[in-house]
KOLLUM-410327 format. One record per atom (N, C-alpha, C): x, y negated, z negated; residue in one letter; atom name. Coordinates in nm, 4 decimals. Example, Ala and Ser with C-alpha at 12.3 -4.5 7.8 and 13.67 -1.06 7.14 Angstrom:
REM residues 2
<tortor x="1.3190" y="0.5690" z="-0.7800" rest="a" atom="N"/>
<tortor x="1.2300" y="0.4500" z="-0.7800" rest="a" atom="CA"/>
<tortor x="1.3200" y="0.3300" z="-0.7800" rest="a" atom="C"/>
<tortor x="1.2850" y="0.2250" z="-0.7080" rest="s" atom="N"/>
<tortor x="1.3670" y="0.1060" z="-0.7140" rest="s" atom="CA"/>
<tortor x="1.2900" y="-0.0030" z="-0.7870" rest="s" atom="C"/>
REM end
This chain:
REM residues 56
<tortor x="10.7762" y="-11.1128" z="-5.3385" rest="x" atom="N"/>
<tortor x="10.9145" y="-11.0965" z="-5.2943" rest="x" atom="CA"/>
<tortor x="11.0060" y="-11.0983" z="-5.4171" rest="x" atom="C"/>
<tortor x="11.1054" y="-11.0141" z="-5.4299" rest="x" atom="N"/>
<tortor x="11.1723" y="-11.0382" z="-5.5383" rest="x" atom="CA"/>
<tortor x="11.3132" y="-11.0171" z="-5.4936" rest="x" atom="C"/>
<tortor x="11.4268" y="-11.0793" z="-5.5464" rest="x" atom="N"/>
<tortor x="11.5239" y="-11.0887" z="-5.4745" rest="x" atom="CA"/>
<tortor x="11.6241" y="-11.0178" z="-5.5661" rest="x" atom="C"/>
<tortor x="11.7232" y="-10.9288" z="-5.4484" rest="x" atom="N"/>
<tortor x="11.8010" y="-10.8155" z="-5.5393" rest="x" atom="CA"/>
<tortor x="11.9650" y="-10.8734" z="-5.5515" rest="x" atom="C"/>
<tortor x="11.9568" y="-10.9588" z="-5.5839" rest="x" atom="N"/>
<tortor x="12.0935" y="-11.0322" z="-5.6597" rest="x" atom="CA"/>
<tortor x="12.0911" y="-11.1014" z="-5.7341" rest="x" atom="C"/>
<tortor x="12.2186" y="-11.1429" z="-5.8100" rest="x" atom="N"/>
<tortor x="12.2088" y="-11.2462" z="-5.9400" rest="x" atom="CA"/>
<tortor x="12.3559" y="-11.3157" z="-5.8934" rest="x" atom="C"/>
<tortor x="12.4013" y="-11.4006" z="-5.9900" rest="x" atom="N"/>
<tortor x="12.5157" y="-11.4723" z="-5.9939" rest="x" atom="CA"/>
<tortor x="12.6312" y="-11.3393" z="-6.0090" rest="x" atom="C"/>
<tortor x="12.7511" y="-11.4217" z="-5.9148" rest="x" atom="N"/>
<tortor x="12.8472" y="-11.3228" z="-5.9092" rest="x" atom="CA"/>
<tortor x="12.8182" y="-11.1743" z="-5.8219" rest="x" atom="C"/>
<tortor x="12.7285" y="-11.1955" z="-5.7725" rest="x" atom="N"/>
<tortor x="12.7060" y="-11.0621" z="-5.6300" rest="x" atom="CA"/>
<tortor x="12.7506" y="-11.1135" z="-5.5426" rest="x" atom="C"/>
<tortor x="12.8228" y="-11.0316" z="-5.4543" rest="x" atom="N"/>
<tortor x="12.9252" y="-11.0368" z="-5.3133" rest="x" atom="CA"/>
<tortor x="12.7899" y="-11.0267" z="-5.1773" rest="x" atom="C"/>
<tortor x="12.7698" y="-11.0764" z="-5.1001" rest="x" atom="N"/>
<tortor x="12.6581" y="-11.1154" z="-4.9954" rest="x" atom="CA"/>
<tortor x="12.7509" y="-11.1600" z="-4.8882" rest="x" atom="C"/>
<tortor x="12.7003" y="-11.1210" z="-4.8032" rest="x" atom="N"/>
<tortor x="12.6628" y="-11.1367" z="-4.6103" rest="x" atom="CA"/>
<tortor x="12.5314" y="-11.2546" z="-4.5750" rest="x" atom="C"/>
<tortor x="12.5820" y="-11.2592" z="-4.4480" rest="x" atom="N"/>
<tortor x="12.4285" y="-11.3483" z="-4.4166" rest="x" atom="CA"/>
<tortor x="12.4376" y="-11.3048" z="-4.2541" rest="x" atom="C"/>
<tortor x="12.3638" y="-11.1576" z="-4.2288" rest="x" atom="N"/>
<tortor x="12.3853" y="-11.0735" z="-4.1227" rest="x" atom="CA"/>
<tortor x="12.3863" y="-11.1816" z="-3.9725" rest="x" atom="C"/>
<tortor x="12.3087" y="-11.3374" z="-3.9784" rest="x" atom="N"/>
<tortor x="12.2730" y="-11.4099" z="-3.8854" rest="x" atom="CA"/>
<tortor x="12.4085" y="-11.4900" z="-3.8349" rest="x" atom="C"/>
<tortor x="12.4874" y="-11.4908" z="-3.9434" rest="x" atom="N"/>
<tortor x="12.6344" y="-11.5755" z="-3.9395" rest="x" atom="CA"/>
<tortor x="12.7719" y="-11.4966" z="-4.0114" rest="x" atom="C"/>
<tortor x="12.7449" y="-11.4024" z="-3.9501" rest="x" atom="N"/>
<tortor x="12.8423" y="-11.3251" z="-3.9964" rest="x" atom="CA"/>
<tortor x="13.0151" y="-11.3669" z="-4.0009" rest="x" atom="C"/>
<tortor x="13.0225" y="-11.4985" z="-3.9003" rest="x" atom="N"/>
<tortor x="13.1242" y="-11.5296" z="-3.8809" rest="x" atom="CA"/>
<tortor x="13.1788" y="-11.6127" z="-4.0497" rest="x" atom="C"/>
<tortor x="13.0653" y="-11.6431" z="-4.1245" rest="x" atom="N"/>
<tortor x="13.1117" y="-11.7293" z="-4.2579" rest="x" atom="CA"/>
<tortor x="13.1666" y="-11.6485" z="-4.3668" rest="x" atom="C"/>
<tortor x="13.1332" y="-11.5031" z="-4.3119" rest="x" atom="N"/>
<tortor x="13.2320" y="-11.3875" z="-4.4205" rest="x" atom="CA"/>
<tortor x="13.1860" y="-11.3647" z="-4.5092" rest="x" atom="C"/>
<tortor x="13.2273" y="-11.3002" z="-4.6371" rest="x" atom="N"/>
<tortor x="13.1535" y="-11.2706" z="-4.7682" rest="x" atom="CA"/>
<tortor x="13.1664" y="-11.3916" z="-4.8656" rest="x" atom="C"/>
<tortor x="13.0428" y="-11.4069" z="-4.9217" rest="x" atom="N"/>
<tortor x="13.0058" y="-11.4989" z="-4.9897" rest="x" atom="CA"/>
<tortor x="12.9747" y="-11.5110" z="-5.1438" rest="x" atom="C"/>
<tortor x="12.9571" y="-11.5190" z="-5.2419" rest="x" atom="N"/>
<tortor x="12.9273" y="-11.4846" z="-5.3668" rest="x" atom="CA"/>
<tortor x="12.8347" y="-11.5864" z="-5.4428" rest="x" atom="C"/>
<tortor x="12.6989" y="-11.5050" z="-5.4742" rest="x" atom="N"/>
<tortor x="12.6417" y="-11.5961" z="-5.5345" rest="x" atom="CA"/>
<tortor x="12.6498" y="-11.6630" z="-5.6241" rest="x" atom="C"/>
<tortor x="12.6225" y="-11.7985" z="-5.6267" rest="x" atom="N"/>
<tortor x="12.6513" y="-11.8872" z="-5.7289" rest="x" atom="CA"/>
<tortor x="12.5635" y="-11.9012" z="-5.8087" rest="x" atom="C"/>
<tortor x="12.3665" y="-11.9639" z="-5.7907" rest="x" atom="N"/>
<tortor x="12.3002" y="-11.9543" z="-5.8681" rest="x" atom="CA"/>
<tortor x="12.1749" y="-11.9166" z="-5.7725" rest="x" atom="C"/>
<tortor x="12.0360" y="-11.8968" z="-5.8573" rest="x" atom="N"/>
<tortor x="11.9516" y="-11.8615" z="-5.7746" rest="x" atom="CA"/>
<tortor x="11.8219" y="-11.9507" z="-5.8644" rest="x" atom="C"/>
<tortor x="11.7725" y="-12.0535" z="-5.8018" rest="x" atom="N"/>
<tortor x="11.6495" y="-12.1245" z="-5.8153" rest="x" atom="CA"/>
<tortor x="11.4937" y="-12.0934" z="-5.7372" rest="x" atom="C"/>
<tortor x="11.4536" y="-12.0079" z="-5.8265" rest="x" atom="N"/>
<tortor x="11.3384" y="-11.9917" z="-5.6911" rest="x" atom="CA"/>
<tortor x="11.3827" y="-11.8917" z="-5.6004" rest="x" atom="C"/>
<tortor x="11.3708" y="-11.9211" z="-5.4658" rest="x" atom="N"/>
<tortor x="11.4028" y="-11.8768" z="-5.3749" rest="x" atom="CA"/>
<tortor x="11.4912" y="-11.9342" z="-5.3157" rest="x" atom="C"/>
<tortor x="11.5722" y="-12.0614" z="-5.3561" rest="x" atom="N"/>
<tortor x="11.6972" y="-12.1157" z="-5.3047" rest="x" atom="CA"/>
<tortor x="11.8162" y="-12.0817" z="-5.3726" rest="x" atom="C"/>
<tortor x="11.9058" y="-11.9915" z="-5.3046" rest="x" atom="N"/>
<tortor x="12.0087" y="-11.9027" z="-5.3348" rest="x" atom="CA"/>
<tortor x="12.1388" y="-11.9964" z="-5.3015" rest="x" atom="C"/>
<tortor x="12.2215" y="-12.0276" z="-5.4190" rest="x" atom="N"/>
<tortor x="12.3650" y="-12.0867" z="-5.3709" rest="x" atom="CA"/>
<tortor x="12.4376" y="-11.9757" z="-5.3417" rest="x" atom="C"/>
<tortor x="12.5511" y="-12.0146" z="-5.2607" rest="x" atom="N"/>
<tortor x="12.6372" y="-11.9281" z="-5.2322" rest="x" atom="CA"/>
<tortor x="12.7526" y="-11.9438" z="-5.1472" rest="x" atom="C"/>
<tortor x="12.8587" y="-11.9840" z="-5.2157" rest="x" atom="N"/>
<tortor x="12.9872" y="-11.9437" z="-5.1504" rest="x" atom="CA"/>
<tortor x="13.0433" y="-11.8347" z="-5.1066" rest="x" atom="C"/>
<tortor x="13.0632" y="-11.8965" z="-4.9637" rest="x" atom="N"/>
<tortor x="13.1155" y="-11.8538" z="-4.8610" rest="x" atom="CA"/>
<tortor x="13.2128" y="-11.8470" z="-4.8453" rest="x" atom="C"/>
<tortor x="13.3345" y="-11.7493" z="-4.8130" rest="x" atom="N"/>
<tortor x="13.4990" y="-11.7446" z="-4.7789" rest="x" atom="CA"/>
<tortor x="13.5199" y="-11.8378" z="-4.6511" rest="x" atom="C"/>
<tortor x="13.4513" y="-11.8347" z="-4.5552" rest="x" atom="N"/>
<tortor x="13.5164" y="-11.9343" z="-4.4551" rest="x" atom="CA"/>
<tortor x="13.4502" y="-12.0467" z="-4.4431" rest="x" atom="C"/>
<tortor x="13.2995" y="-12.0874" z="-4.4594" rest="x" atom="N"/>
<tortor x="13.2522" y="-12.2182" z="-4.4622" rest="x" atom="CA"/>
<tortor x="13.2015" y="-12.2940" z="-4.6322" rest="x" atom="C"/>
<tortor x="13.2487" y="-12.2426" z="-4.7261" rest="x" atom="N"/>
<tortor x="13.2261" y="-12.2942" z="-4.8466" rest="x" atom="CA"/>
<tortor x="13.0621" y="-12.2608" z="-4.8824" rest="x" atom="C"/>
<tortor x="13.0209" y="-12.3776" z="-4.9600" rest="x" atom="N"/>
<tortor x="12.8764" y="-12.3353" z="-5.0252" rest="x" atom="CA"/>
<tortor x="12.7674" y="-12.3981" z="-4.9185" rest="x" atom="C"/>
<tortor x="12.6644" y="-12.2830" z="-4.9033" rest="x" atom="N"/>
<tortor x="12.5684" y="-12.2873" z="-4.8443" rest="x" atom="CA"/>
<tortor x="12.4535" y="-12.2756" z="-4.9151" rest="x" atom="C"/>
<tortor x="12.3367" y="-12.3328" z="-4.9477" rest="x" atom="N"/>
<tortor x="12.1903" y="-12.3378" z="-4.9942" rest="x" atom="CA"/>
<tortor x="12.1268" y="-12.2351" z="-4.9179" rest="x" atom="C"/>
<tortor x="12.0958" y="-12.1352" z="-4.9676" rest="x" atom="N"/>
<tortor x="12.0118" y="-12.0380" z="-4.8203" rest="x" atom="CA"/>
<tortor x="11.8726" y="-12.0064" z="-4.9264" rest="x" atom="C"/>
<tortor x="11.7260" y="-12.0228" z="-4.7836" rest="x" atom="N"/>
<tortor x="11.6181" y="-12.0387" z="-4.8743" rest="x" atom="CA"/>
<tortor x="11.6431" y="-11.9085" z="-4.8080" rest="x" atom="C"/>
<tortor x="11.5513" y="-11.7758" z="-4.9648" rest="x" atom="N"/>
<tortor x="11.5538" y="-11.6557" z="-4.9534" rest="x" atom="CA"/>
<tortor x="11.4403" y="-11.6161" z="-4.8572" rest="x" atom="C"/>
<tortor x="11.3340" y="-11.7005" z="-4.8638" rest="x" atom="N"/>
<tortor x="11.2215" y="-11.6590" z="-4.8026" rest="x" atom="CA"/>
<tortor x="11.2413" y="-11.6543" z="-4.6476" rest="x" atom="C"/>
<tortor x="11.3572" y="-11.7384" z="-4.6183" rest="x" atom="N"/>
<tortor x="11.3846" y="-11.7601" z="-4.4816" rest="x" atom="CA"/>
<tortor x="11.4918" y="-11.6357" z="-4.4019" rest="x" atom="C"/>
<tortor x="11.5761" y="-11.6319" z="-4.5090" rest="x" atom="N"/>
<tortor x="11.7146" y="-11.5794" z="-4.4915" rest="x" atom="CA"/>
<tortor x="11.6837" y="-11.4347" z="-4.5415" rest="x" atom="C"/>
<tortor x="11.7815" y="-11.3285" z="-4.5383" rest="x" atom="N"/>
<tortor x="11.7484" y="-11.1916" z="-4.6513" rest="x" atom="CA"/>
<tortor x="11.9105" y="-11.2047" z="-4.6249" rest="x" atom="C"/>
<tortor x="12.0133" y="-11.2168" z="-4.7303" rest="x" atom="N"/>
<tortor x="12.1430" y="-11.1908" z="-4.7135" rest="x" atom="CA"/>
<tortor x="12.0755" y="-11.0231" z="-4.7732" rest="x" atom="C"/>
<tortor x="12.2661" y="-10.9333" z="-4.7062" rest="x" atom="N"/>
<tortor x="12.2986" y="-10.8360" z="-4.7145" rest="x" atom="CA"/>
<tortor x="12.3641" y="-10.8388" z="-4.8401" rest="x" atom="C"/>
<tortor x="12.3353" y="-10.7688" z="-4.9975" rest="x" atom="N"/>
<tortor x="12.4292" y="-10.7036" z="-5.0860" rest="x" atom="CA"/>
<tortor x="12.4962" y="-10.6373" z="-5.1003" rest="x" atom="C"/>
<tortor x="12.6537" y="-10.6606" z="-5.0831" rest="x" atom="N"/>
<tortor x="12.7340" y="-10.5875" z="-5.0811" rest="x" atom="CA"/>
<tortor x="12.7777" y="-10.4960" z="-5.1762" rest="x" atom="C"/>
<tortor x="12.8138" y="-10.3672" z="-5.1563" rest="x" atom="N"/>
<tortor x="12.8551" y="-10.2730" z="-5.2832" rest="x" atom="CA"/>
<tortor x="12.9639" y="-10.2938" z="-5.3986" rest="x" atom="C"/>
<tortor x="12.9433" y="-10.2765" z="-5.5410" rest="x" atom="N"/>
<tortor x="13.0406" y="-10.3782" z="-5.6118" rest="x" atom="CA"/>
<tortor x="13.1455" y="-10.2348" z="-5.6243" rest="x" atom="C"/>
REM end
């Protein structure tokens, strides 16, 4: 699995769409930080999750 973002990419999380666009913060592994516009920072494991990359 290899994951197609880095720090500072704009992301979705198609399952909670209500938390809005988010921007990655760092990426460990497969545990992706990422602030969120309406619920702040969320830990999302990649293996679990697939956020959407948004076009820059």
């Amino acid at each position: 699995m290899i994951l197609d973002y880095e720090p500072g990419d704009k992301v979705t999380n198609p399952d909670k769409k209500e938390w809005g666009i988010g921007q990655v913060q760092s990426i460990i592994d497969y545990k992706v930080t990422v602030n969120f516009e309406n619920v702040g920072k969320k830990v999302i494991n990649a293996k679990n999750i697939e956020l959407i990359k948004l076009g820059k």
